[in-house]
Each structure stands twice: as structure tokens, then as C-alpha cells.
C-alpha positions in Angstrom: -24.0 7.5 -84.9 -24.3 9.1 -88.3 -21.9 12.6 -88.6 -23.9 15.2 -90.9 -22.8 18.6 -91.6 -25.1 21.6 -92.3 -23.6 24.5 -93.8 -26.7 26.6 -94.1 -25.8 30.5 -93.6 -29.3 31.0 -92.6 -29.3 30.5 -88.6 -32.7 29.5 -88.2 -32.6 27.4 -90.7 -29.4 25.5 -89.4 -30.8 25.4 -86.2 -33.8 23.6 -87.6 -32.0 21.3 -89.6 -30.2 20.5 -86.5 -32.5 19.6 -83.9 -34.9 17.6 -86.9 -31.7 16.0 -87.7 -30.5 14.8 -83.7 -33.6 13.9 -82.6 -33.0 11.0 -85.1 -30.0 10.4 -83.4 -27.5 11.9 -85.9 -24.5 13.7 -84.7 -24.8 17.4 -86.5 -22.0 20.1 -86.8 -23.0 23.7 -88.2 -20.8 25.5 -91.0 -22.4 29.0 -90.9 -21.1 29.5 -94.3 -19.2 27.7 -97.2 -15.7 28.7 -95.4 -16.6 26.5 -92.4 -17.9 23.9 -94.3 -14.9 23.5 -96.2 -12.9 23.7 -93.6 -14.9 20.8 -91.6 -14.6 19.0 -94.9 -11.4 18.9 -94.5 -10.8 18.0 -90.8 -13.0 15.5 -90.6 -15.0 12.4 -92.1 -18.8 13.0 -92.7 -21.8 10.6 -93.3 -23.5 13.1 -95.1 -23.5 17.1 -95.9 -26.7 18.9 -96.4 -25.8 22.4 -97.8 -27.2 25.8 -98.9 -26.1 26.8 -102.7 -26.1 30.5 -101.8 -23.5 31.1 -99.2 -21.6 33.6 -98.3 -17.2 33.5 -98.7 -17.5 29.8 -100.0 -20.5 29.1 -102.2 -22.0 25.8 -102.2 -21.4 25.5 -105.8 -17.8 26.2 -104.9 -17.9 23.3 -102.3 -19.9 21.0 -104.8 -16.5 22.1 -107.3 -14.3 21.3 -104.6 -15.4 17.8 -103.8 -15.8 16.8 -107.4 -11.8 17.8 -107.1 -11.3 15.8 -103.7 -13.5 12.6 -103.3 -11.7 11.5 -100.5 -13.2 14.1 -98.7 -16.7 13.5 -100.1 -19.2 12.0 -97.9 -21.5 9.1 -98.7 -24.2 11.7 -99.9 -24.6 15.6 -100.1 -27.5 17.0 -100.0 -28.5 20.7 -101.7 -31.1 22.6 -99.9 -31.5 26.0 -102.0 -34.4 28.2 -102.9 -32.4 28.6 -106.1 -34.0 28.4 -109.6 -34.3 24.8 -110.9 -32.9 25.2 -113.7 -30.3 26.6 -113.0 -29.2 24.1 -110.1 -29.7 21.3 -113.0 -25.8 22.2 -113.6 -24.5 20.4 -109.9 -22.0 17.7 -110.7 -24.6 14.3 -110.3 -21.2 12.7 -109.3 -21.0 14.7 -106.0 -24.8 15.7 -105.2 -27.0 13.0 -104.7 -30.2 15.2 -104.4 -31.6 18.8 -104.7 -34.5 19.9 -102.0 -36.3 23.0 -102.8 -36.8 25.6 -99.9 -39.2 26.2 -98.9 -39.0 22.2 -97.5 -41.1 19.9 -95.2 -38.7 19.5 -92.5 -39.5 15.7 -91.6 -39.4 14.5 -95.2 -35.8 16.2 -94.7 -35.2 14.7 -91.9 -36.2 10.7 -93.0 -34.3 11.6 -96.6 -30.9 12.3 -94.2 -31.6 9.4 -92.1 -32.1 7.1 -94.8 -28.9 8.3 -97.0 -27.2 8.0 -93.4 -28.2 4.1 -93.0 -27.7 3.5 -96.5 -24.0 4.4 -96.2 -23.9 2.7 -92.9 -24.7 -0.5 -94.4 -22.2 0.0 -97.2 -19.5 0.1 -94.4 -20.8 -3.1 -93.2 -20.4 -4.7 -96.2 -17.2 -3.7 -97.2 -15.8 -4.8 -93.6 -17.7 -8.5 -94.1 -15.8 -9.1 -97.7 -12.7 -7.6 -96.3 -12.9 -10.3 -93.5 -13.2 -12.8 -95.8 
């Protein structure tokens, strides 16, 4: 089962992205804030990380920073979810965030763009174990 953290300081918001997110059979943690992401970051291995940019005591930029700094604590994909301004957002490391979603967001198209960076990374496990077996 897919592990994807949400730090999203917004509660509805997490709470959205959550139950969209286990109803396709994902297991989801909450960070209510760039503090508890990090910290989550650091504790354990994620499949993916969907975050806010504007948090509070840890920004997301701060985490995107951080991860740059520590790949192996970066997860197979990371996911922004901001209602910042475009252009400014265009300055996220590319090496650390795979893609930007604009609030406010479709919720489903969410939902199958987490699932799909989820089984994409999934089947880059696979592979690796197949040629390390060989």
C-alpha cells in the first residue's frame, strides 16, 4: 500500500486530501504544518508527499530546501499544492518537486495524479528488485 504524506495546515483541506487519497487505497499521514512534516520526513519512508507552500513553523519551500539537502529522505514524488502566485513557485528545485497543483484543485484529478506517481514508483521498486535478482 502506497505511504503519502499531506502536510497541508489547512484542516479541511488535509482532511480532503485524505479521504480522496484512502479511498484509493493509499495509506495517508497528516503533517498539520511544515514541523511535522519534516519530522515524518525524517522517521519514516514515503511513496509520495503532497504539500502546501505556505505553512506555518516549517514552510514548504523550507521542506523543498531541505530535501534538495537530504535525498535519502526524498520520496519518489512531491507534490505542491499552493494557491501561491505562479511565478513565483517557478523557483521550486525541479530536482525535488515533480509537479505544482494550483488551489483551488479538482480533487479527483488530485487524487488519480497521486495514485499514478504512487504506482509509478511502485513499479520502479519492482524493477530494481528483478535486476538485483539477476
Amino acid at each position: 500500500m502506497p505511504r503519502v504524506l499531506v502536510a497541508e495546515d489547512d484542516p479541511a483541506i488535509g482532511r480532503l486530501l485524505a479521504m480522496t487519497l484512502r479511498r484509493r487505497r493509499m495509506h495517508v499521514e497528516l503533517a498539520a504544518d511544515g514541523a511535522e512534516a519534516l519530522e515524518a520526513l525524517q522517521q519514516q519512508r514515503w511513496n509520495v508527499v503532497v504539500m502546501d507552500i505556505m505553512m506555518p513553523r516549517v514552510t514548504g519551500w523550507e521542506l523543498v530546501r531541505w530535501l534538495g539537502l537530504h535525498p535519502e529522505h526524498r520520496p519518489a514524488s512531491v507534490i505542491v499544492v499552493s494557491a501561491a502566485d505562479r511565478e513565483m513557485l517557478r523557483d521550486l528545485d525541479p530536482a525535488v518537486v515533480n509537479a505544482i497543483i494550483f488551489k483551488p484543485f479538482d480533487v479527483t484529478q488530485l487524487g488519480a495524479y497521486v495514485s499514478k506517481a504512487a504506482e509509478r514508483e511502485e513499479g520502479d521498486r519492482r524493477r530494481a528488485r528483478l535486476f538485483q535478482s539477476l
